[in-house]
Biopython code that builds the backbone (N, CA, C, O; Angstrom):
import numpy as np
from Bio.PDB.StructureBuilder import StructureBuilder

atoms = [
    (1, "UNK", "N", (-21.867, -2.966, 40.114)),
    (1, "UNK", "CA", (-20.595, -2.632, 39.503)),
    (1, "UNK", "C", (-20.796, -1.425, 38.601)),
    (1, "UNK", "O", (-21.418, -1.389, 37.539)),
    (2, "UNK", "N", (-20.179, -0.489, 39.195)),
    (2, "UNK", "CA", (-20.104, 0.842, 38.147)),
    (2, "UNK", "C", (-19.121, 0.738, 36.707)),
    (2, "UNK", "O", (-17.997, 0.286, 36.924)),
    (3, "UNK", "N", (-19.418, 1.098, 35.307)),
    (3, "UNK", "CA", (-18.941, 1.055, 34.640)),
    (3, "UNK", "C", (-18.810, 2.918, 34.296)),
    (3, "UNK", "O", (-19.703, 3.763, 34.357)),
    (4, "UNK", "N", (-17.038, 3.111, 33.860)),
    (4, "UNK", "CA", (-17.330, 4.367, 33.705)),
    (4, "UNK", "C", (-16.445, 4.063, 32.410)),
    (4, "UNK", "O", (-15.960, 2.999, 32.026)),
    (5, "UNK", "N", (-16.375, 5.892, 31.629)),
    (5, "UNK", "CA", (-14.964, 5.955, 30.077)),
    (5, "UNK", "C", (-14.180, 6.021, 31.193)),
    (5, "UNK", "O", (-14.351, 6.563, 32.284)),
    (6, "UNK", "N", (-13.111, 5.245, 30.636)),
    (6, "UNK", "CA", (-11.396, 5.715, 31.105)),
    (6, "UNK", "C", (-10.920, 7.025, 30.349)),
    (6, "UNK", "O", (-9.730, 7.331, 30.286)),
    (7, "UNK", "N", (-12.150, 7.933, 29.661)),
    (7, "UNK", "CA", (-11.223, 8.906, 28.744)),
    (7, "UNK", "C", (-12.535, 10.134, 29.036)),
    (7, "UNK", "O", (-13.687, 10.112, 28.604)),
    (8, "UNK", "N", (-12.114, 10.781, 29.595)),
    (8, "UNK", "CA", (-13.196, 12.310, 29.341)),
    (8, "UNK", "C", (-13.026, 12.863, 28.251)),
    (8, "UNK", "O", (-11.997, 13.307, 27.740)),
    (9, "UNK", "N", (-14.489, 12.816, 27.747)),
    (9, "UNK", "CA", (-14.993, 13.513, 26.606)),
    (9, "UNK", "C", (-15.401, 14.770, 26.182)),
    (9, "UNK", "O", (-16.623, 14.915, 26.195)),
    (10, "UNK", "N", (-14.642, 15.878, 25.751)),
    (10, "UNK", "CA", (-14.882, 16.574, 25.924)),
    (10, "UNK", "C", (-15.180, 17.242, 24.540)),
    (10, "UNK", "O", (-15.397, 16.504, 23.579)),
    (11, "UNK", "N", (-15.207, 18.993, 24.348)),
    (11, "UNK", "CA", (-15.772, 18.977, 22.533)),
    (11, "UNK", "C", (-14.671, 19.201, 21.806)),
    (11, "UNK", "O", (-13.662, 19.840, 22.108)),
    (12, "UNK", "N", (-15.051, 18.397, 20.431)),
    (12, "UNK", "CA", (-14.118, 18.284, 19.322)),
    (12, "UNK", "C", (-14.482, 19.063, 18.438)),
    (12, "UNK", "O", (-15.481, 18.799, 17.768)),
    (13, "UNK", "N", (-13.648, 20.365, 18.207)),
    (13, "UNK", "CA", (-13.686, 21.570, 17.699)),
    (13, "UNK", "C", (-13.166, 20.421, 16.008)),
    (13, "UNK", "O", (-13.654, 20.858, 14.965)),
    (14, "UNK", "N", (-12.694, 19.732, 15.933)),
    (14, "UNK", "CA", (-12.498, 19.392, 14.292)),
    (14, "UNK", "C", (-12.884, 18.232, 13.669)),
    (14, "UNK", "O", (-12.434, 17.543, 12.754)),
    (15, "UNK", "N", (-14.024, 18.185, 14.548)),
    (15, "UNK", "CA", (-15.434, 16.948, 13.937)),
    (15, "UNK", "C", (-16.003, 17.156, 12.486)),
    (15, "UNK", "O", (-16.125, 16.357, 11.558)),
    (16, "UNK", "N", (-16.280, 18.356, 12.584)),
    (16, "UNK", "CA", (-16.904, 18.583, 10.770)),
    (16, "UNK", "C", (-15.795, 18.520, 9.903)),
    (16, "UNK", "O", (-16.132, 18.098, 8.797)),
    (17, "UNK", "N", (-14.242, 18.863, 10.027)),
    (17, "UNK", "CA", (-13.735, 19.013, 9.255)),
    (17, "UNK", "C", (-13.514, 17.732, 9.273)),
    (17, "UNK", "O", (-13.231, 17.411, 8.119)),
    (18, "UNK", "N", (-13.482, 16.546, 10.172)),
    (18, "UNK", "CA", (-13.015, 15.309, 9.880)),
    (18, "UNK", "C", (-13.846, 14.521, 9.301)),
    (18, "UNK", "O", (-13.447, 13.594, 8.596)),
    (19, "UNK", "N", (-15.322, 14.807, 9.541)),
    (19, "UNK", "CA", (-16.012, 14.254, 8.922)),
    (19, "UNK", "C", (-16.207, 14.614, 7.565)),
    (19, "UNK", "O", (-16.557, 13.712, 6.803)),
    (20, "UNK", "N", (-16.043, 15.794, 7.101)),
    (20, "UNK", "CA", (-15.874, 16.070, 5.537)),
    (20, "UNK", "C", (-14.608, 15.712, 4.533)),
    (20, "UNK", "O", (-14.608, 15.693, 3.302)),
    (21, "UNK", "N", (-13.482, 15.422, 5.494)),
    (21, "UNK", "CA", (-12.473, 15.096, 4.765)),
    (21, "UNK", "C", (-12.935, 13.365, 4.746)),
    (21, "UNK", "O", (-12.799, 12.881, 3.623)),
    (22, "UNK", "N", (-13.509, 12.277, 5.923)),
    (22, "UNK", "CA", (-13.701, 11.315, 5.002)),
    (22, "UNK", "C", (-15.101, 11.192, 3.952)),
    (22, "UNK", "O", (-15.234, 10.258, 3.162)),
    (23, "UNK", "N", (-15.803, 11.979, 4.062)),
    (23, "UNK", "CA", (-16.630, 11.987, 2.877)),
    (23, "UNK", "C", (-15.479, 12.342, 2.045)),
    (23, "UNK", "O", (-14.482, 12.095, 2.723)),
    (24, "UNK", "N", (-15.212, 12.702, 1.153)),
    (24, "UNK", "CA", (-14.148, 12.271, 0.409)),
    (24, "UNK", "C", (-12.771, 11.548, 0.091)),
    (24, "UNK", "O", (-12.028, 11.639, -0.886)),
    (25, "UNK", "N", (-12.692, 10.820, 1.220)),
    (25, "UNK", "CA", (-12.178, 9.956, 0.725)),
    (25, "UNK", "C", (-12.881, 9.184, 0.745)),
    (25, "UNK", "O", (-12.146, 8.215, 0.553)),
    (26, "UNK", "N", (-14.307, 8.625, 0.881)),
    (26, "UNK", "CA", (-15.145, 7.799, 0.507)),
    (26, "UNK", "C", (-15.817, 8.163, -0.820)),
    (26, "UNK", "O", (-16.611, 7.313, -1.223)),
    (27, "UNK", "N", (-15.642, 9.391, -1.678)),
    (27, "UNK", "CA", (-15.912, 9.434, -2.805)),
    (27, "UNK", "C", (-14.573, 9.042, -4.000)),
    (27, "UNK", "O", (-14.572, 8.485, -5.098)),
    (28, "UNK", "N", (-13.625, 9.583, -3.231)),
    (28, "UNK", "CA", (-12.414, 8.620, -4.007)),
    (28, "UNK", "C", (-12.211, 7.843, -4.256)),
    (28, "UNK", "O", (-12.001, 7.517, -5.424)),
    (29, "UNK", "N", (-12.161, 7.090, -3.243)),
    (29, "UNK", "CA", (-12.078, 4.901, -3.184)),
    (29, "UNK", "C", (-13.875, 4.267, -4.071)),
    (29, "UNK", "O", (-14.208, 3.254, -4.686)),
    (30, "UNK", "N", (-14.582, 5.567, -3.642)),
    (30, "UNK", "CA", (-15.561, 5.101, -4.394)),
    (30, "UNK", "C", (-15.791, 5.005, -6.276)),
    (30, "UNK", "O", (-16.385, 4.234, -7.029)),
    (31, "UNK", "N", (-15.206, 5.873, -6.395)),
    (31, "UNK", "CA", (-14.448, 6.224, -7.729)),
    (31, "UNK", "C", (-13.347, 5.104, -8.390)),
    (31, "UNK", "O", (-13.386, 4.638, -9.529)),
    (32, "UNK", "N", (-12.698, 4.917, -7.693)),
    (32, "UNK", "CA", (-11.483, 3.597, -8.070)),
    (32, "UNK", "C", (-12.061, 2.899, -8.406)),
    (32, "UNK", "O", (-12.001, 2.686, -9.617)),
    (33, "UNK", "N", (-13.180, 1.923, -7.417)),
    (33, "UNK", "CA", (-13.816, 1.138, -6.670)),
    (33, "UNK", "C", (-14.738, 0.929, -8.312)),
    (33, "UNK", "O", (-14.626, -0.017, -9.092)),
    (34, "UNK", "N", (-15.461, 1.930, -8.424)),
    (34, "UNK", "CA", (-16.544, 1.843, -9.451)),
    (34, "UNK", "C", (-15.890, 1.421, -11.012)),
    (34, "UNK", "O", (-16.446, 0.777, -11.902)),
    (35, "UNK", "N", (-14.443, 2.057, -10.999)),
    (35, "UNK", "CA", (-13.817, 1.297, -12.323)),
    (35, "UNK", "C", (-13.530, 0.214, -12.470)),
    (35, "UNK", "O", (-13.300, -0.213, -13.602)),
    (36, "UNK", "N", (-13.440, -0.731, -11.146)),
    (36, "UNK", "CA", (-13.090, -2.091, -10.755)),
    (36, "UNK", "C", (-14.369, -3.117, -11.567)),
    (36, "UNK", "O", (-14.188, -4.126, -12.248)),
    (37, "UNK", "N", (-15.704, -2.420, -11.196)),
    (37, "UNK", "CA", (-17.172, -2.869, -11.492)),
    (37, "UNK", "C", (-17.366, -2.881, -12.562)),
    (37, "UNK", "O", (-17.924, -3.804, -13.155)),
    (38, "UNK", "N", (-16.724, -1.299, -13.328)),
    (38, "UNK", "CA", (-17.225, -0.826, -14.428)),
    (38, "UNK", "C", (-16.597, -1.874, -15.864)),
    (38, "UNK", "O", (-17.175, -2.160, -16.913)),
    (39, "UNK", "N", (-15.166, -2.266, -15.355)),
    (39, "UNK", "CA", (-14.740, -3.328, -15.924)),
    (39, "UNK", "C", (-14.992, -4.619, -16.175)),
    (39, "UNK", "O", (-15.092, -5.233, -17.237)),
    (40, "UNK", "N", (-15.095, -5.001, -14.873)),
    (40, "UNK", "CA", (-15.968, -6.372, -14.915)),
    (40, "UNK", "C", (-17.238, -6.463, -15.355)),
    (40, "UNK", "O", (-17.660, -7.535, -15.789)),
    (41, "UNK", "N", (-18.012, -5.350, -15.300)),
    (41, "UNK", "CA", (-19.293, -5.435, -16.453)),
    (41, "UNK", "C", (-19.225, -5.671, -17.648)),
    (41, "UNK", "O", (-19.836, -6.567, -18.231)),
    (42, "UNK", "N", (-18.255, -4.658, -18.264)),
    (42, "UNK", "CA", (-18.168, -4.275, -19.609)),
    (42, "UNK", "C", (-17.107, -4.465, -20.883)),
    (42, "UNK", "O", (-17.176, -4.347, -22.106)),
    (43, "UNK", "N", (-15.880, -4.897, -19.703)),
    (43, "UNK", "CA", (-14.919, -5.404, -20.171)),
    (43, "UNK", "C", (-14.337, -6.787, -19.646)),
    (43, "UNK", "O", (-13.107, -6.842, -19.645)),
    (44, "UNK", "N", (-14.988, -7.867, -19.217)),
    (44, "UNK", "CA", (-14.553, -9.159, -18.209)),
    (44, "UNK", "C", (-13.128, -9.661, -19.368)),
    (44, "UNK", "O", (-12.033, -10.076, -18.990)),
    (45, "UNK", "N", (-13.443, -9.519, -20.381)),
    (45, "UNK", "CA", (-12.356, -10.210, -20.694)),
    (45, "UNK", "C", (-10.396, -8.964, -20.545)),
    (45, "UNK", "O", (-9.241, -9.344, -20.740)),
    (46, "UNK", "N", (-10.747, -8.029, -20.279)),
    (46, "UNK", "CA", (-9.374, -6.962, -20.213)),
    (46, "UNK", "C", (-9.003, -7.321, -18.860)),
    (46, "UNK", "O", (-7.841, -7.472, -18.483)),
    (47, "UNK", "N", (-10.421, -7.499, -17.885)),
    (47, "UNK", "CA", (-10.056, -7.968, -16.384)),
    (47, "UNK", "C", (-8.940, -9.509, -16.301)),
    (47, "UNK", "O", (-8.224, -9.501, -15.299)),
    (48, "UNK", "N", (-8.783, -10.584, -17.107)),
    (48, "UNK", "CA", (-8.134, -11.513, -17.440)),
    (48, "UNK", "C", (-7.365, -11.378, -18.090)),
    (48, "UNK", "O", (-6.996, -12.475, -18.510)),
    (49, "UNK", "N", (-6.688, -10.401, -18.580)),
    (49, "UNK", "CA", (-5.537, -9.867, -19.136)),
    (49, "UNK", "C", (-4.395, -10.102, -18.400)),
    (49, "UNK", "O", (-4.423, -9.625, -17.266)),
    (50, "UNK", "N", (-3.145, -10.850, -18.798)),
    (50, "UNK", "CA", (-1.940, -10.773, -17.854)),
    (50, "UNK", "C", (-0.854, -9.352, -18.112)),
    (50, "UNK", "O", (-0.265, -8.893, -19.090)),
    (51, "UNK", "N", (-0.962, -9.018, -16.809)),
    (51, "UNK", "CA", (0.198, -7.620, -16.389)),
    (51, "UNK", "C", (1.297, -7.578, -16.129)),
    (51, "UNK", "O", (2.270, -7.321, -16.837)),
    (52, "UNK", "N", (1.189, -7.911, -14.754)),
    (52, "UNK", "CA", (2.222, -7.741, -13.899)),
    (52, "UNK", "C", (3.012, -9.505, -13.435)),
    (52, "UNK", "O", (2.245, -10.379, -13.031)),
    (53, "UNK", "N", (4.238, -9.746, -13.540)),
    (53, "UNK", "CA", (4.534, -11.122, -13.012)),
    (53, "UNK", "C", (3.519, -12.350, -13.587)),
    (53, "UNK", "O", (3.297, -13.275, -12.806)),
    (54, "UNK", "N", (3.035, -12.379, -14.634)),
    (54, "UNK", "CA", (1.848, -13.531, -14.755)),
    (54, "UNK", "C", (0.724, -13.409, -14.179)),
    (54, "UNK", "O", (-0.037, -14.368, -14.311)),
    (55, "UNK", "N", (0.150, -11.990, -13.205)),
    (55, "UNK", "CA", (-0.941, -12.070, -12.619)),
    (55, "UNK", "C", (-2.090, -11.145, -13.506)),
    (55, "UNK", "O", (-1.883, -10.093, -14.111)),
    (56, "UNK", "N", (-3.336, -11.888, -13.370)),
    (56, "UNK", "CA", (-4.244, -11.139, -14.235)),
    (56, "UNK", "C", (-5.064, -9.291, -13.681)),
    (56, "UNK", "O", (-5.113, -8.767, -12.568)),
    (57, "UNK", "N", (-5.408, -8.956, -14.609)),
    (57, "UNK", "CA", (-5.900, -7.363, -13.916)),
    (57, "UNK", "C", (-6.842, -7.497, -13.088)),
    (57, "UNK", "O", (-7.335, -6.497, -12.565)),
    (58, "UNK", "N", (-7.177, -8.446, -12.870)),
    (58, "UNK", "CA", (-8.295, -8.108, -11.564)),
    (58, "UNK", "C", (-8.007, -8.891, -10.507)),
    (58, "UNK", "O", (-8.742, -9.118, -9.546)),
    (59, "UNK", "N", (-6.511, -9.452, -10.779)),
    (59, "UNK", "CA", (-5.806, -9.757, -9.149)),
    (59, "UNK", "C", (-5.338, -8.515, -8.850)),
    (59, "UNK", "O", (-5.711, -8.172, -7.729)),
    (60, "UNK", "N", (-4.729, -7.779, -9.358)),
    (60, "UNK", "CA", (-3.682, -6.859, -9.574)),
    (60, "UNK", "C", (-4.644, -5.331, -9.358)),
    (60, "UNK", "O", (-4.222, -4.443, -8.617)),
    (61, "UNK", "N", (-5.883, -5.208, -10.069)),
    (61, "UNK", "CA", (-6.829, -4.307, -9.553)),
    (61, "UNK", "C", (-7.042, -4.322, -8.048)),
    (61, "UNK", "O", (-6.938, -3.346, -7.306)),
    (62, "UNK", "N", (-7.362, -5.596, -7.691)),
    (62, "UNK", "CA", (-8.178, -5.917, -6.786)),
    (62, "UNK", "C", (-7.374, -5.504, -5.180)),
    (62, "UNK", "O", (-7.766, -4.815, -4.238)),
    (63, "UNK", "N", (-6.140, -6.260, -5.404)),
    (63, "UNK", "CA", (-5.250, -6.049, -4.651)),
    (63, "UNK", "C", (-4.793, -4.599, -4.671)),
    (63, "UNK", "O", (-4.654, -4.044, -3.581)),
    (64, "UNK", "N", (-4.566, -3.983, -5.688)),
    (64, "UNK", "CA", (-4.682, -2.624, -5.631)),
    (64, "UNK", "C", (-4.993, -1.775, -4.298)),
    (64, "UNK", "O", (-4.435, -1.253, -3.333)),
    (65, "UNK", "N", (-6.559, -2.036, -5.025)),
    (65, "UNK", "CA", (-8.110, -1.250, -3.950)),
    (65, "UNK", "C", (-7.709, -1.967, -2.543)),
    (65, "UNK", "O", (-8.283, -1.448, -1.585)),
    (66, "UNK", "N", (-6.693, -3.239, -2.158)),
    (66, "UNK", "CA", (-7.340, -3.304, -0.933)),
    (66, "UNK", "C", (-6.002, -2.367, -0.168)),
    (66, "UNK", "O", (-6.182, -1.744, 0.879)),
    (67, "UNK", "N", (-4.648, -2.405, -0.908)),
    (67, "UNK", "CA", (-3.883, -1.627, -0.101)),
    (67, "UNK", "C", (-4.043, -0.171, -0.534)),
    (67, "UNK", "O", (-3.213, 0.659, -0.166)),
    (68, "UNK", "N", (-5.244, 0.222, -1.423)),
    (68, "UNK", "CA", (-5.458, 1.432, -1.503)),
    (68, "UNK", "C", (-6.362, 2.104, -0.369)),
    (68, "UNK", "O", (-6.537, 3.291, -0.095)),
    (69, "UNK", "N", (-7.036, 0.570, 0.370)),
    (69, "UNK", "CA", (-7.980, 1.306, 1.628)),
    (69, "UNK", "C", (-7.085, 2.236, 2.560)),
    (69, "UNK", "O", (-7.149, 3.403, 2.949)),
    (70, "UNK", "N", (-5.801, 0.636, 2.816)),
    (70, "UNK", "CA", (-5.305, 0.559, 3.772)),
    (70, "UNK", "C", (-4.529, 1.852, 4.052)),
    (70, "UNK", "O", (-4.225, 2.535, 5.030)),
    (71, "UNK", "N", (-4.409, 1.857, 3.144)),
    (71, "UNK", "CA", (-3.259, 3.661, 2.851)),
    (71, "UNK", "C", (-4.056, 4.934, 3.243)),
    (71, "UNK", "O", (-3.737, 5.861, 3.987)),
    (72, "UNK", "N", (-5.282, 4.692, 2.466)),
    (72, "UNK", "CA", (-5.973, 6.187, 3.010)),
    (72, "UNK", "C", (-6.221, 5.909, 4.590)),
    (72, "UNK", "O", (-5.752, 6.660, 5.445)),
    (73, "UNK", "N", (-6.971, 4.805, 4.893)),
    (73, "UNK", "CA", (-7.214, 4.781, 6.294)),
    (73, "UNK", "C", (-5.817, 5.481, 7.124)),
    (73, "UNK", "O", (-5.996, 6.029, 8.211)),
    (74, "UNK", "N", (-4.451, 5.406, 6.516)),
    (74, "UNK", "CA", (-3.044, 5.513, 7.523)),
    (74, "UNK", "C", (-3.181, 7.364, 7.188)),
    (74, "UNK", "O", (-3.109, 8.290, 7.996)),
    (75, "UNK", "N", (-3.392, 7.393, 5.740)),
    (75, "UNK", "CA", (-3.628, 8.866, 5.837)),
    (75, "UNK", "C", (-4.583, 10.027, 6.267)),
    (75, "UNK", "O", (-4.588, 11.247, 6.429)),
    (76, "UNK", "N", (-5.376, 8.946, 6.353)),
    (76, "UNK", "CA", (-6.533, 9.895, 6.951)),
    (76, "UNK", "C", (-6.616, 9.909, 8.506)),
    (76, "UNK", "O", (-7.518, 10.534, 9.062)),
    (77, "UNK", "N", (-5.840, 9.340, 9.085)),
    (77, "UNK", "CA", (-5.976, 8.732, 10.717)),
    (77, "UNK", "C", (-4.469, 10.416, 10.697)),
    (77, "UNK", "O", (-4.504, 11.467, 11.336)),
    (78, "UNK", "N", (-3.633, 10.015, 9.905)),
    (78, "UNK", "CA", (-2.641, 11.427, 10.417)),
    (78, "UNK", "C", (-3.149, 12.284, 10.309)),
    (78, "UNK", "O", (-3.192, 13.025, 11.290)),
    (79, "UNK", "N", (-3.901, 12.737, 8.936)),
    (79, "UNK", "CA", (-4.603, 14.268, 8.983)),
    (79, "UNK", "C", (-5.440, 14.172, 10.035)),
    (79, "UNK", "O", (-4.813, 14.828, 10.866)),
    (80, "UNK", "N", (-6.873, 13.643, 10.824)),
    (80, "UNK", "CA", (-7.514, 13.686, 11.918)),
    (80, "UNK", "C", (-6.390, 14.151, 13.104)),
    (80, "UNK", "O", (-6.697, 15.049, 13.889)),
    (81, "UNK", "N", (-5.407, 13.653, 13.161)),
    (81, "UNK", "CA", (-4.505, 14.139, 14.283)),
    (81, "UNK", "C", (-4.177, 15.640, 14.286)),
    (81, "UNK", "O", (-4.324, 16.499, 15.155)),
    (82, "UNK", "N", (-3.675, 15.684, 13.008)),
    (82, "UNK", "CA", (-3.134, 17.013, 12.497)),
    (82, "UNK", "C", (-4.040, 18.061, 13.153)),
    (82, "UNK", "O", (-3.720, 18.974, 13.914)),
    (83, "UNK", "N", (-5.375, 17.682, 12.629)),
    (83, "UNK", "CA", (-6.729, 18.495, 12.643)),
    (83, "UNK", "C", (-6.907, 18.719, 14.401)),
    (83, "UNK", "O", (-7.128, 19.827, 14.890)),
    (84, "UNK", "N", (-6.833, 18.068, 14.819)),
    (84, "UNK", "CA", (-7.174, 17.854, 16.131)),
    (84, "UNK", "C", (-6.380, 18.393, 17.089)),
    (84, "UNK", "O", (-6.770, 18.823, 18.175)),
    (85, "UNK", "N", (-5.262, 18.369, 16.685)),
    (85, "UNK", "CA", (-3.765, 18.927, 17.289)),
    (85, "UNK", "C", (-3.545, 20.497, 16.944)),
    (85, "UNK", "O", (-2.877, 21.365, 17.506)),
    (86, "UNK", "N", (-4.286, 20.511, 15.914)),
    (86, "UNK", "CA", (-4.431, 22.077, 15.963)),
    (86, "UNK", "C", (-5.925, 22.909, 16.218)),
    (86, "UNK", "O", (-5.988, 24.128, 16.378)),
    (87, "UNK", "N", (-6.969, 22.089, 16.219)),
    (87, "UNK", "CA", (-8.169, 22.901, 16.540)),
    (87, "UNK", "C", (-8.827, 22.656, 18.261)),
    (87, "UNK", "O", (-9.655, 23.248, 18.953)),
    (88, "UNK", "N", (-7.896, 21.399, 18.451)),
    (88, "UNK", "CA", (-8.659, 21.155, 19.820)),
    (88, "UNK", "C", (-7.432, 21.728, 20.629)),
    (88, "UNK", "O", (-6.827, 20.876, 21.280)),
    (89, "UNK", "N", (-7.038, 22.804, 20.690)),
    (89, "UNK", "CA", (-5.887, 23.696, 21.732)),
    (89, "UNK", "C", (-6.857, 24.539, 22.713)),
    (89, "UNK", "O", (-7.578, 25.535, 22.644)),
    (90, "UNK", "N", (-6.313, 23.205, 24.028)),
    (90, "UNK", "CA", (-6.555, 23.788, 25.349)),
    (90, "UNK", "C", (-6.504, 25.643, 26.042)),
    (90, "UNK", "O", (-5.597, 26.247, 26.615)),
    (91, "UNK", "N", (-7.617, 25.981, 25.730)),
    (91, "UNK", "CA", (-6.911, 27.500, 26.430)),
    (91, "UNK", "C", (-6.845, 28.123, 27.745)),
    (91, "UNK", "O", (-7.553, 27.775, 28.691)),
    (92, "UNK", "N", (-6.120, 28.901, 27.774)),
    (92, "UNK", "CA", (-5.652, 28.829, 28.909)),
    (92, "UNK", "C", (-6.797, 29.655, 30.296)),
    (92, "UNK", "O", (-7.272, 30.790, 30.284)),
    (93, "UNK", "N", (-6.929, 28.672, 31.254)),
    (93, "UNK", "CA", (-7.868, 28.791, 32.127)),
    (93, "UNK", "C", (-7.243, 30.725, 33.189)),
    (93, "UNK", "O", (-6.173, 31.128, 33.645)),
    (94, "UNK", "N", (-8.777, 31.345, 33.096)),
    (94, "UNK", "CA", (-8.709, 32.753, 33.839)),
    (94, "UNK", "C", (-9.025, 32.995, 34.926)),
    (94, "UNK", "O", (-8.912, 34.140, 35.362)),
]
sb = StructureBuilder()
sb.init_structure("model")
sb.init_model(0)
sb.init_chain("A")
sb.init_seg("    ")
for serial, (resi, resn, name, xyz) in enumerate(atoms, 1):
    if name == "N":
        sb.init_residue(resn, " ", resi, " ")
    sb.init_atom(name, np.array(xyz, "f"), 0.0, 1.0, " ", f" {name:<3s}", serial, name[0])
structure = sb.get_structure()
């Protein structure tokens, strides 16, 4: 049984730029991310603080960071398109 891609692969002229745009957003979320820590080290009791609706700051942090992934992942999946849609343009065969 032959296994083949259902997708020809061909070169992706906006690989570095995609890969440098999520290195930063992995230094961003990493950044958030580290105040989340930096709190619970140093401040556990501000993390038990009530905020929002009766919920404490490190529900409310926490939950934060996770729809803060979710968001960059939606934004970073459009810019890759963007990127791609404009650097990977087919030219025209001579």
């Amino acid at each position: 049984m032959l296994h083949q891609n259902a997708v020809l692969h061909e070169m992706d002229y906006a690989e570095k730029h995609k890969a440098s745009l999520g290195v930063v957003n992995f230094f961003i979320y990493t950044f958030i991310y580290a105040g989340f820590v930096f709190l619970g080290l140093f401040y556990p009791e501000l993390l038990g603080a009530e905020i929002i609706g009766g919920q404490n700051l490190a529900f409310v942090y926490g939950l934060g960071l996770i729809i803060l992934a979710i968001v960059m992942g939606f934004i970073y999946n459009y810019q890759c398109v963007k990127l791609e849609n404009k650097m990977n343009v087919k030219q025209p065969q001579k």
